[in-house]
Residue, then its C-alpha position, 0 to 999 in steps of 0.5 A: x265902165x269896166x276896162x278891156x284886155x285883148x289877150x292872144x294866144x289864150x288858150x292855154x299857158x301865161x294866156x289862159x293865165x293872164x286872162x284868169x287875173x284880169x278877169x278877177x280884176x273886173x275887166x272884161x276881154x277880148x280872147x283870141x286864139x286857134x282853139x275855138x273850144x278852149x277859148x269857148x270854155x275859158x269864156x264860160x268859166x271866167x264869166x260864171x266866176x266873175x261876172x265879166x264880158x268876154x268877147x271870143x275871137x279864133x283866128x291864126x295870128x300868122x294870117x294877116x286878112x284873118x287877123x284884120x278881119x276878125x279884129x275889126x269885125x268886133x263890135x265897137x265897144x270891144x275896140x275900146x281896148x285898153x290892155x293888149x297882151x301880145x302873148x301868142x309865140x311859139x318854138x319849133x324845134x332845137x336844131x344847128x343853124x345847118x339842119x334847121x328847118x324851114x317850116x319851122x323858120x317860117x312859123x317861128x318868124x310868122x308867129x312870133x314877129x310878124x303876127x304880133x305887128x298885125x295885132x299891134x298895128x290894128x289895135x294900137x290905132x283903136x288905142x290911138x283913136x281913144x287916147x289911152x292904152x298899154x301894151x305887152x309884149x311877151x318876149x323871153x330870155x332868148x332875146x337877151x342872150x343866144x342859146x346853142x341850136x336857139x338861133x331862129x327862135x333866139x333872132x325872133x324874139x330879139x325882134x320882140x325886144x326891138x320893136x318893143x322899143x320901138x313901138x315905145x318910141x312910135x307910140x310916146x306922143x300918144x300917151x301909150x305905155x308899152x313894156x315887154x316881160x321877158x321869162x326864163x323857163x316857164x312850164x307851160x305848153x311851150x317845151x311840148x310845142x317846141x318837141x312836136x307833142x314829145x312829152x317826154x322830150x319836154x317833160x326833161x326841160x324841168x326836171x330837177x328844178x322849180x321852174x316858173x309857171x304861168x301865174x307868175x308872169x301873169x302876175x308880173x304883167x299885172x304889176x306893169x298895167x296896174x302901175x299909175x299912169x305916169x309911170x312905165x315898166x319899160x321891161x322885166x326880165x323874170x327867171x326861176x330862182x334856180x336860172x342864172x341865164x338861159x342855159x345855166x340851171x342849178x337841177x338837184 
């Protein structure tokens, strides 16, 4: 019986990438996010390559009823979740603490903290239930090391570290495996979400120098799951070879 992945934030970036492998590695997926067309695209794509189950489920992970209810709404057989990869997080602006914005406070903390808890306490009991399961959560460099004008952004993702521990801790007499993957700058949507749709502002992030893309944390996640199952990736930190730390970048 092929396994199950539930992968959130997959329309697009180390997502859409993670469910690229995994499907090529014969599971079959649970893919959530906000865009019903992409999700519905990235299904059909990956089934017709590998022939694969794909079970597709929209919803804003900062909305708690919307969560619990689309999750538990599966079909039981999706509930057999053996991988979950915590991956939708997002930045909103790049502001001194005094001229930070609220909005963009609260979606950083709703999207990032508390939305990975709603995902994380319904199918962390399905994975109880059934006695096995790994789960991933996508931290960042932010929450090993505070930026200038990172600090929301930087204080919700040293919450991802935190509970990554913790869920480790909560979760060892049930055999589950947790490990968090920590990126550096990675060229994905996320520069251009962080900007409010200034390409040009985000496009500068990479100048001068070959960050990572989203299949090389797709296929550090793989390494973590694929391990036997004695053995636990508690965290990776993966940086470009041209970062240092999170502010420190050789650009040619």
């Amino acid at each position: 019986m092929a396994k199950i992945a539930l992968i959130t934030g997959a329309t697009s970036g180390i997502g859409e990438a993670c469910a690229h492998l995994f499907a090529r590695e014969h599971y079959n997926l649970v893919l959530t996010g906000r865009r019903l067309d992409r999700l519905e695209k990235l299904a059909k794509k990956l089934n017709t390559k590998y022939n694969v189950e794909i079970a597709v489920s929209t919803f804003d992970v900062r909305d708690r009823e919307q969560v619990v209810s689309n999750l538990e709404g599966l079909p039981a057989k999706w509930k057999k979740v053996n991988v979950l990869i915590n991956n939708a997080g997002l930045s909103q602006g790049l502001d001194p603490i005094n001229n930070g914005s609220f909005d963009d406070w609260d979606t950083m903390i709703d999207t990032n903290v508390k939305g990975l808890l709603y995902v994380s306490k319904v199918v962390s009991n399905w994975m109880i239930e059934h006695k096995t399961g790994h789960i991933i959560n996508i931290g960042s460099i932010a929450g090993k090391e505070v930026y200038p004008n990172g600090n929301v952004y930087c204080a919700s993702k040293y919450a991802v570290d935190a509970l990554n521990k913790g869920m480790r801790i909560d979760l060892l007499p049930h055999g589950i495996r947790v490990t968090a993957v920590h990126p550096g700058a990675v060229e994905t949507e996320f520069s251009e979400v962080r900007f409010k749709g200034d390409k040009e502002r985000a496009k500068k992030v990479y100048d001068g120098f070959e960050p990572l893309v989203a299949e090389d944390i797709a296929e550090t996640i793989w390494f973590a799951v694929s391990r036997p199952a004695h053995v636990n990736i508690n965290e990776l930190v993966v940086m470009p070879t041209a970062q240092a730390t999170a502010t420190n970048i050789l650009r040619k």
